[in-house]
C-alpha positions as CSV (number, residue, x, y, z in Angstrom):
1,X,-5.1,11.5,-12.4
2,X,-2.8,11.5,-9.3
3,X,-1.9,14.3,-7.1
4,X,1.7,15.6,-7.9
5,X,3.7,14.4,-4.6
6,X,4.6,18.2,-3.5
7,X,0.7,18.3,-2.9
8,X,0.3,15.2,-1.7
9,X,-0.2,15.8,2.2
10,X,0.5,11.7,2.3
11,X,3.5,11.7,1.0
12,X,4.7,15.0,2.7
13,X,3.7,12.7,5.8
14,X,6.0,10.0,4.6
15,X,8.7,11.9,3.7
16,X,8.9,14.0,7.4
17,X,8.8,10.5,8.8
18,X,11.6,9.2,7.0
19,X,13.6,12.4,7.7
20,X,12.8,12.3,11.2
21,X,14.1,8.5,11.1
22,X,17.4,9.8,9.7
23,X,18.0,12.7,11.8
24,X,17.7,9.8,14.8
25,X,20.1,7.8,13.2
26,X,22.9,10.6,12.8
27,X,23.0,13.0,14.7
28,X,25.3,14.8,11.9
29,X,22.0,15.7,9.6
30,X,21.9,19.4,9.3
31,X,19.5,19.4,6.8
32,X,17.5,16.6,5.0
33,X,14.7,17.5,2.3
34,X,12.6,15.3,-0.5
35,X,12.0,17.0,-3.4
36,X,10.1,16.2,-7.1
37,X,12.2,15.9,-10.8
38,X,11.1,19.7,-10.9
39,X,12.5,21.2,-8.4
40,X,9.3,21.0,-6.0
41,X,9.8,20.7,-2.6
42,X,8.0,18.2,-1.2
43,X,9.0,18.2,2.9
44,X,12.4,19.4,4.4
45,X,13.7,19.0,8.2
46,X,14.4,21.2,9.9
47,X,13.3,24.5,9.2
48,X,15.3,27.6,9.0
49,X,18.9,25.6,7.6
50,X,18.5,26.8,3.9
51,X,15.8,28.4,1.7
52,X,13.9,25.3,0.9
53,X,12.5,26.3,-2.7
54,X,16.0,27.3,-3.6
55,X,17.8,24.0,-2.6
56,X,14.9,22.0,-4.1
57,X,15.5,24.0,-7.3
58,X,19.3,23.5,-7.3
59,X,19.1,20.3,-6.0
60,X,16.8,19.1,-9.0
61,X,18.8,20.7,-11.5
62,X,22.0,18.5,-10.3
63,X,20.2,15.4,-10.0
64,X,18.9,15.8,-13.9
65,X,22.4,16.8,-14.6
66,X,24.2,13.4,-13.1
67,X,22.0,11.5,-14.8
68,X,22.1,12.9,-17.7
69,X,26.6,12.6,-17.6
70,X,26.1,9.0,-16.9
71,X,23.7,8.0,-19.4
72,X,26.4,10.2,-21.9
73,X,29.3,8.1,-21.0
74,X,27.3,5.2,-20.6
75,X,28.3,4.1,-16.9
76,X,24.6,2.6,-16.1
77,X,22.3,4.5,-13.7
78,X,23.6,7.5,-11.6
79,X,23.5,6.2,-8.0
80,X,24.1,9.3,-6.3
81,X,25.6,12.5,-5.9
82,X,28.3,14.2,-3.7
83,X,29.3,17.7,-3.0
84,X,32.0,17.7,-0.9
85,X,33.2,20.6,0.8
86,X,34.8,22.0,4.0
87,X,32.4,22.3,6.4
88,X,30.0,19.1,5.2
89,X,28.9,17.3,2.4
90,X,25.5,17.4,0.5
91,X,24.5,13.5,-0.6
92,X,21.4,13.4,-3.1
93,X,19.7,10.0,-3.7
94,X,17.0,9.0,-6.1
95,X,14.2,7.3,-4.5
96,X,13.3,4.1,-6.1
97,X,10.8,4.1,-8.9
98,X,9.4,7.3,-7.8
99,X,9.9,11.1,-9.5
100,X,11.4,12.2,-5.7
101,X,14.9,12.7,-5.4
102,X,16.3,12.7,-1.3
103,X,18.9,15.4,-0.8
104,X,20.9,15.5,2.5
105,X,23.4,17.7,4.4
106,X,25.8,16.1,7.5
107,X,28.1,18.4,8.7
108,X,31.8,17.1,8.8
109,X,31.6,15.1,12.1
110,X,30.1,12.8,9.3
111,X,32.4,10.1,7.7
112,X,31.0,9.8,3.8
113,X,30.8,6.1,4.1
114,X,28.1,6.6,7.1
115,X,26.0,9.6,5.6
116,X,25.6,7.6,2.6
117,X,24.3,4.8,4.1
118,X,22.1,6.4,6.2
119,X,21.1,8.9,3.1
120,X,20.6,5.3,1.0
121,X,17.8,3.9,4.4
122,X,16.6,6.9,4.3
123,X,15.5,6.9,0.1
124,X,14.5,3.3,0.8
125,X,12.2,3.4,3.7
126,X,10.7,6.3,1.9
127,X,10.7,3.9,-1.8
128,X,8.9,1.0,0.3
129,X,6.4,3.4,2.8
130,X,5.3,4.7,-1.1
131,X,5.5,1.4,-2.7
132,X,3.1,-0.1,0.2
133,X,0.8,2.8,-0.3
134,X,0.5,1.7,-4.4
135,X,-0.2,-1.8,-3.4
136,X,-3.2,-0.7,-0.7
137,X,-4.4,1.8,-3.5
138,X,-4.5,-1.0,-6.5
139,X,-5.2,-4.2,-4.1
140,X,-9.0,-5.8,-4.7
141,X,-11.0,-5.4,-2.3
142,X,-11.0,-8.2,0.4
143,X,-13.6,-11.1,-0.3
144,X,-16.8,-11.1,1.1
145,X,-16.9,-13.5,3.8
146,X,-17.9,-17.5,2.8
147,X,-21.5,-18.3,3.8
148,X,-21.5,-21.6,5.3
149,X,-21.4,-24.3,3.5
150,X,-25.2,-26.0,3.3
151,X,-24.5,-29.8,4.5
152,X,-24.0,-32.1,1.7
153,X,-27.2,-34.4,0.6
154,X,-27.9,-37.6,0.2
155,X,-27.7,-39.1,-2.8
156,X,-30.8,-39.2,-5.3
157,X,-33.1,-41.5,-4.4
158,X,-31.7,-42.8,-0.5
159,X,-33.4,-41.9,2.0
160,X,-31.7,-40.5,5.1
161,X,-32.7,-39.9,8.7
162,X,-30.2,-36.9,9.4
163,X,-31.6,-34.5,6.2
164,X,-34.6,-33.1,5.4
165,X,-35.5,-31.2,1.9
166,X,-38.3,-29.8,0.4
167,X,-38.8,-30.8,-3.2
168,X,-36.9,-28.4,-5.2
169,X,-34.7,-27.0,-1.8
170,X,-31.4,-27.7,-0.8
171,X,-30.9,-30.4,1.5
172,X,-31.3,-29.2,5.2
173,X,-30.1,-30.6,8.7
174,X,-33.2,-32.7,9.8
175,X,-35.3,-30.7,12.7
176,X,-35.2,-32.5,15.9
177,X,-38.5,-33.3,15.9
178,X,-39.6,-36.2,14.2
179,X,-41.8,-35.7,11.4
180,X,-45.0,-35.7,11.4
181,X,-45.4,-39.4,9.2
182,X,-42.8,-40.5,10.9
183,X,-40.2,-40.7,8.2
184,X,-38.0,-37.7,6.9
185,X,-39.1,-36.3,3.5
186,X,-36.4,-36.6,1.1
187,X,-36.8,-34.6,-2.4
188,X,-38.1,-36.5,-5.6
């Protein structure tokens, strides 16, 4: 069983990271939070802009609602969402394959065009920082390292000066001492 992401101090890692990445990119961010399908608030920045259970809440609510207006009139996949209004506007973004929904307010100094595309790095550096954390999670674990490969031997039968085997061994490097009847041993 997996820890919801609202608990998950991992993801409330990646997500401050990938908020803190966007509030260097525009200096318009006011407020930038990710939040779960059910209204959990996973990580906002910064603090003391808006009650951060209450926006996750509302927030949630509107995401379920868009998505649920396009899959009505059968337009495909809601993208995103804008609320437009005087002082700002408010762009939510699903994140990739995940149950997290990004939700962002620039304040007018803003053009739409830009606070979406930052909003849209944002929800994918935070789909492919998750996404990488899967992979690690579910890869195998690395190999074992190869032993050395023992040195091929000599054919049944032939008799050769650079090997020496026990009967029943694998072939071996021959010591660098000569043996002691003169001749390597070879294995029957």
């Amino acid at each position: 069983m997996s820890v919801a992401p609202h608990l998950d101090p991992v993801v409330v890692e990646l997500g401050r990271r990938a908020l803190l990445d966007m509030g260097e990119v525009s200096k318009s961010l006011v407020y930038g939070s990710f939040l779960t399908d059910d209204g959990f608030e996973i990580v906002h920045e910064p603090d003391g802009v808006a009650d951060a259970n209450r926006f996750a809440g509302m927030a949630s609510s509107i995401q379920a609602l868009s998505e649920a207006v396009a899959r009505e009139v059968r337009i495909g996949a809601s993208e995103y969402v804008i609320i437009a209004a005087e002082r700002g506007h408010v762009i939510q973004l699903r994140v990739a394959g995940q149950p997290i929904v990004l939700g962002a307010l620039f304040d007018d100094d803003e053009t739409l065009g830009k606070a979406l595309s930052v909003a849209r790095r944002c929800a994918q550096q935070m789909a492919a920082a998750l996404d990488a954390r899967t992979a690690e999670a579910v890869a195998p674990a690395a190999p074992a390292p190869a032993s050395p490969a023992a040195p091929a031997s000599p054919a049944p039968g032939e008799t050769s000066a650079a090997y020496h085997a026990a009967p029943g061994d694998l072939a071996y490097p021959a010591p660098a001492h000569p043996s002691p009847v003169g001749s390597p041993v070879t294995a029957s």
